[in-house]
Kinemage of the C-alpha trace (Angstrom):
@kinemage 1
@onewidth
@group {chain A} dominant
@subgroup {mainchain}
@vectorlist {calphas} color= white
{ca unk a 1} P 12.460 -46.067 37.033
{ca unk a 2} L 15.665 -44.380 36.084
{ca unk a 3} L 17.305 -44.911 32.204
{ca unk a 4} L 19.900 -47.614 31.788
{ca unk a 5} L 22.747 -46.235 29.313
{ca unk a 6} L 22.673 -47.071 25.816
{ca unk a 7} L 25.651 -49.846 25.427
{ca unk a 8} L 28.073 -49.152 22.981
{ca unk a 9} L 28.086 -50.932 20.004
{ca unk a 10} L 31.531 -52.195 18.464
{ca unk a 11} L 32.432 -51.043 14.787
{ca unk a 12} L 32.728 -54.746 13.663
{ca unk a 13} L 29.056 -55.790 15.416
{ca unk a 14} L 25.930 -56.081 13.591
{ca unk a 15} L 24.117 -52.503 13.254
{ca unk a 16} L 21.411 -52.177 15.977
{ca unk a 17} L 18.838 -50.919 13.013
{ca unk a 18} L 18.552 -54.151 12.033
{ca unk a 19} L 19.965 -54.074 7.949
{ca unk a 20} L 22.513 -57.438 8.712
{ca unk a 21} L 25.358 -54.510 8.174
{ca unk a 22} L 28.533 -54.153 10.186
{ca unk a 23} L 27.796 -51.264 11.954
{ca unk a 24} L 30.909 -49.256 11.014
{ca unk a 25} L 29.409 -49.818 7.665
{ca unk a 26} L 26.252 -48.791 8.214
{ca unk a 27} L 24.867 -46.229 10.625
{ca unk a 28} L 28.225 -45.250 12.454
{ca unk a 29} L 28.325 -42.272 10.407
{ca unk a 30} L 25.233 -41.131 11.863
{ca unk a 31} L 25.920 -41.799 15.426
{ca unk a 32} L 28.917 -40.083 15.689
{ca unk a 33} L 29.497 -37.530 13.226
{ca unk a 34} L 32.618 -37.338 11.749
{ca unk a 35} L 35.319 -34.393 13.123
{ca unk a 36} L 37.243 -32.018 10.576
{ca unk a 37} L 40.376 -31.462 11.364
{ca unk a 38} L 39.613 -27.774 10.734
{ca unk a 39} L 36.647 -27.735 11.953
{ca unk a 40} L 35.133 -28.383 14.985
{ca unk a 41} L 32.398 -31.113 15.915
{ca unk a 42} L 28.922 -29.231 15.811
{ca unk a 43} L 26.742 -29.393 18.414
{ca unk a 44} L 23.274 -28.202 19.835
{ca unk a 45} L 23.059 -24.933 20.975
{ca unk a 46} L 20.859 -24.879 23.978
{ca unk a 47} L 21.231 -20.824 25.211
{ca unk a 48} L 20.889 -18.013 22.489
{ca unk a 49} L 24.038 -15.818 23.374
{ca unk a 50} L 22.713 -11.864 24.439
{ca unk a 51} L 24.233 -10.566 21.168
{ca unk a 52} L 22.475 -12.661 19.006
{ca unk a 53} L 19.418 -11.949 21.173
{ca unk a 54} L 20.023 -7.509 20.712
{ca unk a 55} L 20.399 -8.247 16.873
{ca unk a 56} L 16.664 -10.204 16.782
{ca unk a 57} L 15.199 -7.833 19.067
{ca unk a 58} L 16.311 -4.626 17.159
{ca unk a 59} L 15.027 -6.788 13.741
{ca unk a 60} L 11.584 -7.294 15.461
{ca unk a 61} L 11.465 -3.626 16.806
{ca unk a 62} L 12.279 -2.304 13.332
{ca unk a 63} L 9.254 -4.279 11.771
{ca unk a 64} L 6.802 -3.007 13.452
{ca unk a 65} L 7.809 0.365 13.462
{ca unk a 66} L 7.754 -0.111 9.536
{ca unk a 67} L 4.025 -1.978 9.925
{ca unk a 68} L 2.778 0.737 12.283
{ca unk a 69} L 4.095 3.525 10.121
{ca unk a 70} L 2.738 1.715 6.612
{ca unk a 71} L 0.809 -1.024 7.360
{ca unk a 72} L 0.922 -4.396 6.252
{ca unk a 73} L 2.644 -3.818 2.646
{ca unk a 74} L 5.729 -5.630 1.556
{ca unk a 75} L 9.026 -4.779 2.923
{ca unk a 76} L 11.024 -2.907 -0.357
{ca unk a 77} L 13.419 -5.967 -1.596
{ca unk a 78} L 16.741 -3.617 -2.098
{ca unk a 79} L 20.552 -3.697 -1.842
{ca unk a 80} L 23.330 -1.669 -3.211
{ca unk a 81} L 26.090 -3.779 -5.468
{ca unk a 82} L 28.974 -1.613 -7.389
{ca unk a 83} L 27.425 1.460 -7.064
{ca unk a 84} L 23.738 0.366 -7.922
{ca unk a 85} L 20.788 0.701 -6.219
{ca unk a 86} L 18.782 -2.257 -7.234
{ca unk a 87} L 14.742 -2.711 -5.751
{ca unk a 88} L 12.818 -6.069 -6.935
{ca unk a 89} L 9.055 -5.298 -7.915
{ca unk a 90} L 7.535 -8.568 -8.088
{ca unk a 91} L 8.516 -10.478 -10.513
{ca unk a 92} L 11.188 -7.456 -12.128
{ca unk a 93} L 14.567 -6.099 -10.904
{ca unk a 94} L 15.247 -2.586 -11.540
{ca unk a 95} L 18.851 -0.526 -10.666
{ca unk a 96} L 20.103 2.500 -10.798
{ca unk a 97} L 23.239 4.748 -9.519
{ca unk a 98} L 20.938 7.835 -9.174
{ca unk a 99} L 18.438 6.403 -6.507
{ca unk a 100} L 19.478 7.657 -3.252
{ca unk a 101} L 16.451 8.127 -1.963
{ca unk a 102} L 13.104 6.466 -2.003
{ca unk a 103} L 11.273 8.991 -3.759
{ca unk a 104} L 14.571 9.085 -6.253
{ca unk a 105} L 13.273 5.446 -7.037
{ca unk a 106} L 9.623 6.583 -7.071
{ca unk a 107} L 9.708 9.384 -9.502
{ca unk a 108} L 11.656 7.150 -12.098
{ca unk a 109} L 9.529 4.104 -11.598
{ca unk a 110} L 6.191 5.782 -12.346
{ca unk a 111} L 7.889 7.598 -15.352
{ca unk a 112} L 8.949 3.972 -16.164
{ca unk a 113} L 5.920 2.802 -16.072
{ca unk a 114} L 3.677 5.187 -17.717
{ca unk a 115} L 6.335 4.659 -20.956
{ca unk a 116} L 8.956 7.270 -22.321
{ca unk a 117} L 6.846 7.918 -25.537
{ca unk a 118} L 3.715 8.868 -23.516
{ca unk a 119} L 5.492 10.996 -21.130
{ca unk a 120} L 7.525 12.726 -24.121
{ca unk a 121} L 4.529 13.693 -25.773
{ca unk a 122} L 2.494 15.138 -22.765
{ca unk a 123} L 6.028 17.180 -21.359
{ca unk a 124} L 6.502 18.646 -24.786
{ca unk a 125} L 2.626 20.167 -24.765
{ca unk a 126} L 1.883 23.483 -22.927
{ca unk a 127} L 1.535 23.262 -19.399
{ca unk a 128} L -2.314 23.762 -19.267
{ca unk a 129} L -2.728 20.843 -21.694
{ca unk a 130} L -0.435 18.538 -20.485
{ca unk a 131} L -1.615 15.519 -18.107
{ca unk a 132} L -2.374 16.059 -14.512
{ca unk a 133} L 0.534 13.948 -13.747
{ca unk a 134} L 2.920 16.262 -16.186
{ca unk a 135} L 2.008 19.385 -13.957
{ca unk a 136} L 2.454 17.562 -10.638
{ca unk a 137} L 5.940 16.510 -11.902
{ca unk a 138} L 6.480 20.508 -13.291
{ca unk a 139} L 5.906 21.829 -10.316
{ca unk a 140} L 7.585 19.267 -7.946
{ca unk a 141} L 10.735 19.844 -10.214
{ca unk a 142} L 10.299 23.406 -9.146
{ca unk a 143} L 9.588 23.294 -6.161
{ca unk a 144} L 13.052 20.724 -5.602
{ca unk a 145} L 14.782 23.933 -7.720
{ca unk a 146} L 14.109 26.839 -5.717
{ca unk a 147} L 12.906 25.477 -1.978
{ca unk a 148} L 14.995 22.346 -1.894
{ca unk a 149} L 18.081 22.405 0.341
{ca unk a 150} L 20.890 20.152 -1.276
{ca unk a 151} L 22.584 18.477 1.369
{ca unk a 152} L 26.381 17.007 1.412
{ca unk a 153} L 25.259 13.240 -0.054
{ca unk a 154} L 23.583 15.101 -2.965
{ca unk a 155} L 20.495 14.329 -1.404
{ca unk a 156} L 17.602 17.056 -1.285
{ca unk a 157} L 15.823 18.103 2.382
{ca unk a 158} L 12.703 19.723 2.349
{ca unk a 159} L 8.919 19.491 3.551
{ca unk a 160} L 6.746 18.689 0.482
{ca unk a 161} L 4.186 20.656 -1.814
{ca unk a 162} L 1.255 19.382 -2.309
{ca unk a 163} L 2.040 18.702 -5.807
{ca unk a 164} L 4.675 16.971 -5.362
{ca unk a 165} L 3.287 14.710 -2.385
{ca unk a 166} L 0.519 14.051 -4.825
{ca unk a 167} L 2.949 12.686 -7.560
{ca unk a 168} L 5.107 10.837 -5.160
{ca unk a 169} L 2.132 8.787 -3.655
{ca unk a 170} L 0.594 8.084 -6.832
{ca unk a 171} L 3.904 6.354 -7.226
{ca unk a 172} L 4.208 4.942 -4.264
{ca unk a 173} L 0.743 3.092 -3.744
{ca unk a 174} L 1.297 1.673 -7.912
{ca unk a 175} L 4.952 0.433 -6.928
{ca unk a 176} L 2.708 -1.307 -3.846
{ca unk a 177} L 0.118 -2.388 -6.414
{ca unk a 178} L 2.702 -3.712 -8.949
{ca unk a 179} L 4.324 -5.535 -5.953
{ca unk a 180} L 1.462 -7.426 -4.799
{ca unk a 181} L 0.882 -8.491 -8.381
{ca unk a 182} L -2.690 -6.403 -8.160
{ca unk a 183} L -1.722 -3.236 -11.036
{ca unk a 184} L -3.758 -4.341 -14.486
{ca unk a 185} L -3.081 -2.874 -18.202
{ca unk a 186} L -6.391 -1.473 -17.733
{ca unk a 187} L -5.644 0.897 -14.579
{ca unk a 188} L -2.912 2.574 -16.716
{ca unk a 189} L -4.777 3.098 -19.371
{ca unk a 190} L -7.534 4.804 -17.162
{ca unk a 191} L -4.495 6.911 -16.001
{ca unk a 192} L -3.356 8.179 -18.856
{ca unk a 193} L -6.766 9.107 -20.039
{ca unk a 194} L -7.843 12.699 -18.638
{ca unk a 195} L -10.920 11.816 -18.253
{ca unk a 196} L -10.844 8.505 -16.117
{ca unk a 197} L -7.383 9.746 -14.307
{ca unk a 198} L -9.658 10.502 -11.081
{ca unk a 199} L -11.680 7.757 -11.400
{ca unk a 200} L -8.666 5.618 -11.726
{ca unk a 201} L -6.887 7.857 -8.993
{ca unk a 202} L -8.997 6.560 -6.304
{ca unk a 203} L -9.283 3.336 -6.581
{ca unk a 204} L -5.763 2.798 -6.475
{ca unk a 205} L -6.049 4.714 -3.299
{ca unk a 206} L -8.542 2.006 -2.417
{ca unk a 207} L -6.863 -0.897 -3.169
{ca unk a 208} L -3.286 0.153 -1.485
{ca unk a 209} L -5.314 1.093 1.605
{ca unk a 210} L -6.519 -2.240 1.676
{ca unk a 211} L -3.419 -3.737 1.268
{ca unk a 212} L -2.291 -1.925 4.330
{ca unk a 213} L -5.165 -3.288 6.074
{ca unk a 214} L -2.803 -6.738 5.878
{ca unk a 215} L -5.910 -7.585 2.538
{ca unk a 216} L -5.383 -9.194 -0.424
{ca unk a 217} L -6.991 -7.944 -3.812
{ca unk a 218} L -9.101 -10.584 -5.927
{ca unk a 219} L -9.718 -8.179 -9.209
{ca unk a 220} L -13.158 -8.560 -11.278
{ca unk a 221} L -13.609 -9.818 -14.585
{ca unk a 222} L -14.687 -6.490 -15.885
{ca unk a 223} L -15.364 -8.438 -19.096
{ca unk a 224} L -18.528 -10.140 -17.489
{ca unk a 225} L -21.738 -8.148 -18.572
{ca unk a 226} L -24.063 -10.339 -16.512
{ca unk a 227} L -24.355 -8.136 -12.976
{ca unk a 228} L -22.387 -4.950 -11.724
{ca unk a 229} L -19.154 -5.360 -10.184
{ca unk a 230} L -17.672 -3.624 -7.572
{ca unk a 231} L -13.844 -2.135 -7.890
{ca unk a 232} L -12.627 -5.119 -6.655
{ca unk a 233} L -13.049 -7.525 -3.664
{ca unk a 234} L -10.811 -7.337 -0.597
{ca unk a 235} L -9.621 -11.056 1.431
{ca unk a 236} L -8.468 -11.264 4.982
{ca unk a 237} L -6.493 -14.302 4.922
{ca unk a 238} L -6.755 -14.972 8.635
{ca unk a 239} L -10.608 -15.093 8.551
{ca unk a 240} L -11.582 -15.568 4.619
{ca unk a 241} L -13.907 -12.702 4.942
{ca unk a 242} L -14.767 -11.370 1.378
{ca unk a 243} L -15.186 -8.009 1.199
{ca unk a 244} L -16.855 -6.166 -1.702
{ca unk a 245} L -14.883 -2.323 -2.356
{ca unk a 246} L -16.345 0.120 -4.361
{ca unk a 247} L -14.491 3.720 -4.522
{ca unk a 248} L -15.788 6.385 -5.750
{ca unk a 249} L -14.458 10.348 -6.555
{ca unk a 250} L -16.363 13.307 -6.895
{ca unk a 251} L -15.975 15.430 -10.086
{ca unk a 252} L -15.495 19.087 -10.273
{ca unk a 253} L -14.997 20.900 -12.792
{ca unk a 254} L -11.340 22.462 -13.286
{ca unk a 255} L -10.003 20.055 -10.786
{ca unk a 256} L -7.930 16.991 -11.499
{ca unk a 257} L -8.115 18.009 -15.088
{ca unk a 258} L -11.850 18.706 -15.895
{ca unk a 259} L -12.751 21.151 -17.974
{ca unk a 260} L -14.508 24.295 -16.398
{ca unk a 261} L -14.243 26.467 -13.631
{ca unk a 262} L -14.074 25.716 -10.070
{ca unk a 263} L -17.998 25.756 -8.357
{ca unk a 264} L -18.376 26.339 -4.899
{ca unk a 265} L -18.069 23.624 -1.987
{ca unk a 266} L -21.688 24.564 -0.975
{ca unk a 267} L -22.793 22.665 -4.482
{ca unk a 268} L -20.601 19.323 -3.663
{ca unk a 269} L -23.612 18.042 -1.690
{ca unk a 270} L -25.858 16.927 -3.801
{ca unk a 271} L -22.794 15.076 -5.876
{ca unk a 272} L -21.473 13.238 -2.617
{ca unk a 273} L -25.434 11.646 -2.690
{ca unk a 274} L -25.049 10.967 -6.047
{ca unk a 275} L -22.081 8.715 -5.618
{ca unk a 276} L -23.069 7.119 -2.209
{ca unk a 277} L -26.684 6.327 -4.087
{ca unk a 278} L -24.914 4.870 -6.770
{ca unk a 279} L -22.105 2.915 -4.847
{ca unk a 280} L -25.070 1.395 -2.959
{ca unk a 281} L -26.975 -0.047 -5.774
{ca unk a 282} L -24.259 -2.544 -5.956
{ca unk a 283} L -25.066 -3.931 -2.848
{ca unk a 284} L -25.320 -7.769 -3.218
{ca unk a 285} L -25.840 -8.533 0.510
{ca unk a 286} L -21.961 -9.379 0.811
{ca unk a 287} L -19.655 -7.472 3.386
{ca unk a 288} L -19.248 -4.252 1.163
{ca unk a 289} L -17.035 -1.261 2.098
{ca unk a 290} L -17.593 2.267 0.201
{ca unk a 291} L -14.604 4.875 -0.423
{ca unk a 292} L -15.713 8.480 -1.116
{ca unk a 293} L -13.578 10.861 -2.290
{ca unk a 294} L -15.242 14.206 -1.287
{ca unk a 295} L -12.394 16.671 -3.219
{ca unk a 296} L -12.670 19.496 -1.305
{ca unk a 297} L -10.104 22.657 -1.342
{ca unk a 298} L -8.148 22.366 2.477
{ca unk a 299} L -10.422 24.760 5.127
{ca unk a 300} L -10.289 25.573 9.238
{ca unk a 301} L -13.817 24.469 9.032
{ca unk a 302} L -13.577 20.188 9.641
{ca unk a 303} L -15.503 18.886 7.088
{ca unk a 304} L -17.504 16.770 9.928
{ca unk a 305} L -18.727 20.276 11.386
{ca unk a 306} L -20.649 21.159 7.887
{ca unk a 307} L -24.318 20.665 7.515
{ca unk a 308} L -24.148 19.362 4.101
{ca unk a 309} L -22.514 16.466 5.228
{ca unk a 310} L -24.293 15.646 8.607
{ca unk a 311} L -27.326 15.790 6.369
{ca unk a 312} L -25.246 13.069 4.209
{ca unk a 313} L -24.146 10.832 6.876
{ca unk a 314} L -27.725 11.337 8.199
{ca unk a 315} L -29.856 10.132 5.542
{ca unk a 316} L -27.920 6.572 5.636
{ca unk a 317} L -29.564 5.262 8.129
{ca unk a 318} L -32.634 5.693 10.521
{ca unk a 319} L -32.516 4.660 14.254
{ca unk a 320} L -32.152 0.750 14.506
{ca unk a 321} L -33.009 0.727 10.272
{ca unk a 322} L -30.626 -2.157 8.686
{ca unk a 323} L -28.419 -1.027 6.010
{ca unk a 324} L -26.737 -2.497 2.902
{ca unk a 325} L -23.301 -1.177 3.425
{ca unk a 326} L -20.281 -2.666 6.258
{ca unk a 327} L -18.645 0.546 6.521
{ca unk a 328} L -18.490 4.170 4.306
{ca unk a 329} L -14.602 5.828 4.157
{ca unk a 330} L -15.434 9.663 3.157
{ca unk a 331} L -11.576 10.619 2.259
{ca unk a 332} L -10.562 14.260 1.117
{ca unk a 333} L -6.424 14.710 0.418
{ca unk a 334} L -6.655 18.003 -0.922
{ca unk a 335} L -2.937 18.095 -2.284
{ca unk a 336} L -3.653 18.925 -5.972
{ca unk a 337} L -5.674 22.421 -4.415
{ca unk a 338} L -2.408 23.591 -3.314
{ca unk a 339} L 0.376 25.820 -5.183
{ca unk a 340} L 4.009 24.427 -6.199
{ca unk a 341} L 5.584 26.695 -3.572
{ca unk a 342} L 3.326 25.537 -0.027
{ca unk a 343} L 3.960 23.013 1.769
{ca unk a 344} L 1.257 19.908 1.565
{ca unk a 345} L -2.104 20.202 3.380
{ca unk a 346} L -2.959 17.307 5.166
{ca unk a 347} L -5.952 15.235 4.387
{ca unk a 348} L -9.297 13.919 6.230
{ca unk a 349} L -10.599 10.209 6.734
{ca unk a 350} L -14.113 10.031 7.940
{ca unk a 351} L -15.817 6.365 8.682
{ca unk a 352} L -19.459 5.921 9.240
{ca unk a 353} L -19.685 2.033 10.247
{ca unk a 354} L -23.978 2.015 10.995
{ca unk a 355} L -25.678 0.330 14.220
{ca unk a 356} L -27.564 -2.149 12.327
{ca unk a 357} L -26.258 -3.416 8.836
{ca unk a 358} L -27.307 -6.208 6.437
{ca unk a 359} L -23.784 -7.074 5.853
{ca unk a 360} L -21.530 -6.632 9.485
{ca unk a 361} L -18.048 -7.427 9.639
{ca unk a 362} L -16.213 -7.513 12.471
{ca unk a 363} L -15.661 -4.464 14.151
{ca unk a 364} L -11.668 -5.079 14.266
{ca unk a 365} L -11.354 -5.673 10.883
{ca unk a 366} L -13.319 -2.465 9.549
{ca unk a 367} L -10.690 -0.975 12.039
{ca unk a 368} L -7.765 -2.317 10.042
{ca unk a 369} L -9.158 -0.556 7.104
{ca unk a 370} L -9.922 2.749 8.531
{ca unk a 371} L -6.302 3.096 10.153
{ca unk a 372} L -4.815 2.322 7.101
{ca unk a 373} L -6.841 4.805 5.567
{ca unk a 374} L -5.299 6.938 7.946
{ca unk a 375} L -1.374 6.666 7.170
{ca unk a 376} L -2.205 6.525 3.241
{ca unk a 377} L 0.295 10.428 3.683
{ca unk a 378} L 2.642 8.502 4.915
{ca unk a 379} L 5.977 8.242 2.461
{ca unk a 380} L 8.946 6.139 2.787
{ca unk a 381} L 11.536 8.233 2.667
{ca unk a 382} L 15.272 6.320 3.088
{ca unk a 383} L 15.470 2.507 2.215
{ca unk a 384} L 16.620 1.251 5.287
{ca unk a 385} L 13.039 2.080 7.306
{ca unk a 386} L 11.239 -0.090 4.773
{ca unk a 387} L 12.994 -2.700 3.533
{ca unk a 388} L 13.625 -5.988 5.132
């Protein structure tokens, strides 16, 4: 059977829809669209041209370079408008002529953050009393003084200390926080208190890796008395899957601001069981991943290789004995051991994922979360790599 051609319908005829209308005055309009004298008729295009094609490919190449390189966080929302650099955060728009760089952004927006009345007070102390951020920012601004190579766009080029790649991804995973609407009052508070900075360290750590797992972060009502709550719980969208987080950080003293004087590493081990013992008591038969900060000085020696920690890793679980944890992250990103003037030492991700567990989750997914564990040293450094 082959199609007949639609007959034409005169202007003055009744309209084919039916409405009793002269066609002309009803759906003509639509049936022919009407030609602009300056513009021509449009029409359906049927073949992308090859240009078009380059410019989508290149778009799609640069994406996942950006998602391979930082995972699955927001693109930064920027553009540059009379000599402003302006970023959206959320819900806020912030600008400013000086921002060149990322990290020109960063150190102003955690400064911005933490309030200019706080971060007065704590410059103006000595520098063994001020705040563990304070002496990262001292020394970075040092460091940029004396090592940093100012190059013809008034930009600085150099290979970060490890003070100042602590500061700068402190800044970076709260900007990510704050732009996935995740950062609470009570997380900066914990920050600017000496002694719940670490604590509070980490589990931003923990949340931004999870948000570069492609997760999204349900906080806890930390108001609620009635049972323990983890740090938060973790949802992949794709498959619902709830996951409980807990981080924890080990404490030593004159580290990260304790008081005291630095112990040896061969003490840490009975503090890592500590913390894994008491991240496990909040088991609740859910999917539950553990972060453990181990906060050991940089060494040759892998921290995998040291008895202490087999014995650790060890003690979790017997052959074939079910567990009550998905997955254990034991992290160490020893920047804040190392002096203004040295370049960054890099840090060590761990995962023990047991054989038989009370909670599984798929084995892809833990991946997700230990890979993005993985890049958490990895800092955006121009805007055009990471924005969309």
């Amino acid at each position: 059977m082959t199609n007949s051609p639609t007959p034409k319908v005169g202007r003055n005829a009744p309209c084919p829809c039916g409405s009793g209308r002269k066609f002309k005055k009803c759906c003509f309009g639509l049936a022919k669209p009407r030609q602009s004298a300056n513009r021509p008729r449009s029409r359906l295009v049927t073949e992308v041209p090859a240009e078009v094609l380059k410019v989508l490919r290149e778009q799609l190449q640069k994406e996942e370079r950006r998602r391979r390189t930082f995972g699955y966080v927001r693109p930064i929302v920027t553009a540059k408008f009379q000599g402003y650099r302006l970023v959206g955060v959320w819900n806020q728009l912030l600008w400013s002529k000086e921002w060149r760089t990322v990290p020109d952004f960063l150190r102003d927006y955690l400064r911005h953050l933490l309030g200019c009345e706080w971060w007065a007070t704590e410059q103006n102390k000595p520098f063994d009393e001020k705040h563990q951020i304070l002496k990262w920012w001292d020394e970075m601004v040092r460091f940029q003084r004396e090592k940093g190579i100012l190059q013809p766009d008034g930009t600085y080029e150099t290979v970060p200390s490890g003070p100042m790649l602590a500061f700068l991804l402190l800044a970076y995973e709260v900007y990510v926080l704050k732009d996935n609407s995740t950062f609470q009052k009570r997380m900066l508070r914990r920050l600017k208190h000496p002694d719940q900075f670490q604590g509070a360290r980490y589990e931003i750590y923990a949340a931004a890796t999870c948000i570069r797992a492609g997760l999204k972060i349900e906080l806890e009502d930390e108001t609620d008395t009635r049972r323990r709550h983890p740090e938060f719980v973790a949802v992949h969208p794709p498959t619902s899957t709830r996951i409980f987080v807990e981080a924890k950080s080990r404490h030593r003293p004159g580290v990260l601001g304790r008081p005291g004087s630095l112990s040896a590493d061969e003490q840490l081990r009975t503090g890592v069981t500590d913390l894994v013992n008491r991240a496990l008591e909040k088991a609740s038969g859910q999917p539950y991943v553990v972060f453990v900060d181990l906060n050991l000085p940089p060494s040759s020696r892998p921290i995998s290789e040291r008895p202490w920690f087999t014995e650790i890793v060890n003690r979790q679980q017997a052959p074939h004995a079910p567990v009550d944890f998905s997955m254990i992250l034991f992290t160490n990103f020893p920047h804040h051991y190392s002096t203004y003037d040295s370049p960054a030492p890099s840090g060590t991700v761990l995962a023990q994922i047991p054989l038989v567990s009370r909670c599984p989750v798929d084995w892809s997914l833990l991946r997700e979360i230990y890979e993005a564990a993985l890049i958490a040293e990895h800092l955006p450094s121009d805007f055009d790599s990471v924005s969309a």
